[in-house]
N, C-alpha and C positions, 0 to 999 in steps of 0.2 A: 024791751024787745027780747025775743025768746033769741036761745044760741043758734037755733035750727033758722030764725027768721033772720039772722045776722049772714049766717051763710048765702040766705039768699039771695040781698041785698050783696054782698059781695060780689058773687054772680053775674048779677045784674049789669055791676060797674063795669066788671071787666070785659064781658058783652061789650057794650056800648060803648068800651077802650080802644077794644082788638078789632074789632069788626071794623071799621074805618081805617086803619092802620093797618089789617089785613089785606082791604081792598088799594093802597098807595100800593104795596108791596107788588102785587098781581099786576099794577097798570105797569108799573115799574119791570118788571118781570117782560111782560108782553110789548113793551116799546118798541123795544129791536125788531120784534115780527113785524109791526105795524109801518116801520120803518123802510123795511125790504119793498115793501108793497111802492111798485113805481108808476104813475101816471103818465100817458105817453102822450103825445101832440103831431098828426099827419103835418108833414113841410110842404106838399103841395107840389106845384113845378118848379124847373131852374128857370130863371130868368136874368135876362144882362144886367140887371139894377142890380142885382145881388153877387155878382162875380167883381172879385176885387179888383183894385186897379192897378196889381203888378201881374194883373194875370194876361199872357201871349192868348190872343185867339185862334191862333193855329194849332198850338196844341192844349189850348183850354188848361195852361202850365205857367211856373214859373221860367222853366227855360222852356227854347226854340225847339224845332224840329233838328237831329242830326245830318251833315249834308254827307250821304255816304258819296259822294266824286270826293270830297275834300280828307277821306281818313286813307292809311298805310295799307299794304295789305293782308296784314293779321288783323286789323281792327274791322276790315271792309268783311273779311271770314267771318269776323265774331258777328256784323252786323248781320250780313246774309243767312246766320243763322235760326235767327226769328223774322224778317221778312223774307218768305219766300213760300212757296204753295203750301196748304196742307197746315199753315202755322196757326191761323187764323189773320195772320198778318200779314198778308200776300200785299194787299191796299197800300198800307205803310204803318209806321207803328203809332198806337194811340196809349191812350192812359201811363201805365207803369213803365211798361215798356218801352218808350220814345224818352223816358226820363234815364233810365238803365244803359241805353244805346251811347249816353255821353261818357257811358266807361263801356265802350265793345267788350273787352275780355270780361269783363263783370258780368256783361249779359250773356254771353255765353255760359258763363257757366252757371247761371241761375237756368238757363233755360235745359240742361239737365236734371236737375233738381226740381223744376216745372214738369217735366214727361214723367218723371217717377211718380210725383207723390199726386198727381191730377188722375194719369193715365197709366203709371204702369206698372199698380198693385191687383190682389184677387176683389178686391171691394168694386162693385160696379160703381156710374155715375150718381146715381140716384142719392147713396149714400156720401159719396165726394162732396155732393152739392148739398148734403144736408150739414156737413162738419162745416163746411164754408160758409156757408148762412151763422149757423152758432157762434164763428170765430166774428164774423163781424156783428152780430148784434151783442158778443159781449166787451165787443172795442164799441160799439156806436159809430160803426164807420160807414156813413151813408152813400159812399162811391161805391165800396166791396158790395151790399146788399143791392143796389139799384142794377148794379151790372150783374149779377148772380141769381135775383130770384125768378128771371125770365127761364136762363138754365137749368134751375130744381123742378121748374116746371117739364121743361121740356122730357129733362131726366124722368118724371114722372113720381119728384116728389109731392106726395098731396097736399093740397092747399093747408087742409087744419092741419097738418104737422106744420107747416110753413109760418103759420099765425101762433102757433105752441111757441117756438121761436120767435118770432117776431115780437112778442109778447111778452117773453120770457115769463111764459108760467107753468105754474111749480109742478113738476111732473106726478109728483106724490099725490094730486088733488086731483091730476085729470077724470074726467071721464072717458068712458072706452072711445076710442079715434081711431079712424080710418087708416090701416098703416103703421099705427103706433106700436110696437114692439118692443119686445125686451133689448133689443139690437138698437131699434132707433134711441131711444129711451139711455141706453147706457152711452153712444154714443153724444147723445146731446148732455149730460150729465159730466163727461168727462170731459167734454170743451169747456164748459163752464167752471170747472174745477183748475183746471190748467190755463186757463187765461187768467176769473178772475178772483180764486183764493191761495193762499198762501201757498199750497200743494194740494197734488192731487190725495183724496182720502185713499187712505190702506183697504176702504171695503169698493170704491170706485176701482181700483188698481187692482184689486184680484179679479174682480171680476171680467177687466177689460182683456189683463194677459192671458186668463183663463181661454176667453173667448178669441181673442184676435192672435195671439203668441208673440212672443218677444218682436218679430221681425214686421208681423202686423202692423202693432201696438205703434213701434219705433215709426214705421211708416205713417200710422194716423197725427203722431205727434207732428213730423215733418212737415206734414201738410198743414197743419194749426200754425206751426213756426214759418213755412211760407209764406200764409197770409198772413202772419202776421208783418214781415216784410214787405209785402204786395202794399198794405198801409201806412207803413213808415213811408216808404217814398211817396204813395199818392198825399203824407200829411207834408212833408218836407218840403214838396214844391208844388204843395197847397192843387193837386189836379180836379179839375170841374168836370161834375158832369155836364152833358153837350144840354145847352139851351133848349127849351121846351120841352125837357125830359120828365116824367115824372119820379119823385124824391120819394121813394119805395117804402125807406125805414124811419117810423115814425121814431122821433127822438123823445127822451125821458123830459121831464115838465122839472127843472130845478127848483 
């Protein structure tokens, strides 16, 4: 065999070396993407069969209702300050709230911390309830979503940005959506960075202070760090949504 035909034969092998061993590499490479991709499963309604059996059905909790004749009257202040007109909890108190009331002074003062970062920054509703949505679909907290997406609605956030979330898909792929902006867009980026990675990225963070300013910013966090409180307590003493509700946020498929 000629030196020229050696070479080729050379060639040849290492082709048919690399080329498989190139392609491990490449699957190997692209796993983690493949990874990320999460398959979701609708939960359907609540029903009594599936509410645990330390759960109170008065307040669909692990503890009771608080008896406000029975508290002091700093504690009876702190209570009156979430049941009473205008609160939403005129009724009495349900979910998070009637769990909060077993430390009055606590609920008081979450319930300023509530007016601030809900109602009383420059960001309308619309976008409140869209950072809300994010912060529980990146916990999977099917209480916060079922009782919230009626709200974005109302607020008048649009369904496909609601399902973008819901969904959690990749903003970088979407197609053009109704409502979807640079604003919604960064803000749903930065929920998801500050829940569920390590930190928020340096090119997320400029571009949020840029837009929203230190005192914004600080503000959107609080509201992410509320809710995220808002579901510690509803995980702690385990609160159900009310029987024959429908279960909003579809869960990830393990």
């Amino acid at each position: 065999m000629t030196l020229q035909g050696n070479e080729r034969l050379l060639t040849t092998i290492k082709v048919q070396f690399l080329l498989p061993l190139l392609c491990i590499v490449l699957l190997a490479i692209s796993a983690p993407i493949y990874a990320q991709q999460r398959e979701y499963r609708q939960q359907g309604f609540q029903t009594s069969d599936i509410i645990p059996d330390d759960i109170i059905l008065e307040t669909m909790a692990r503890l009771p209702q608080v008896n406000r004749e029975a508290l002091d009257d700093v504690c009876r202040k702190a209570y009156d300050t979430f049941v009473r007109p205008g609160t939403g909890y005129e009724n009495g108190p349900r979910g998070p709230v009637a769990m909060w009331l077993h430390s009055p002074v606590l609920a008081e003062a979450i319930f300023d911390v509530r007016q601030r970062v809900r109602y009383g920054t420059t960001k309308d509703q619309r976008l409140t309830e869209l950072i809300i949505l994010s912060t529980a679909r990146e916990i999977d907290h099917q209480y916060e979503w079922s009782a919230h997406e009626s709200l974005a609605q109302a607020a008048g956030l649009e369904q496909e940005i609601i399902e973008v979330i819901k969904y959690r898909r990749d903003l970088a792929e979407l197609p053009a959506t109704a409502g979807l902006g640079a604003t919604e867009r960064l803000l749903i980026q930065f929920t998801r960075e500050l829940v569920s990675e390590e930190k928020v990225s340096s090119d997320t963070y400029m571009q949020a202070i840029e837009q929203f300013g230190s005192e914004g910013l600080m503000d959107i966090v609080g509201l992410i760090g509320y809710n995220n409180f808002v579901a510690m307590t509803l995980k702690a003493f385990d609160v159900q949504r009310p029987i024959g509700t429908e279960l909003l946020l579809p869960m990830p498929v393990e």
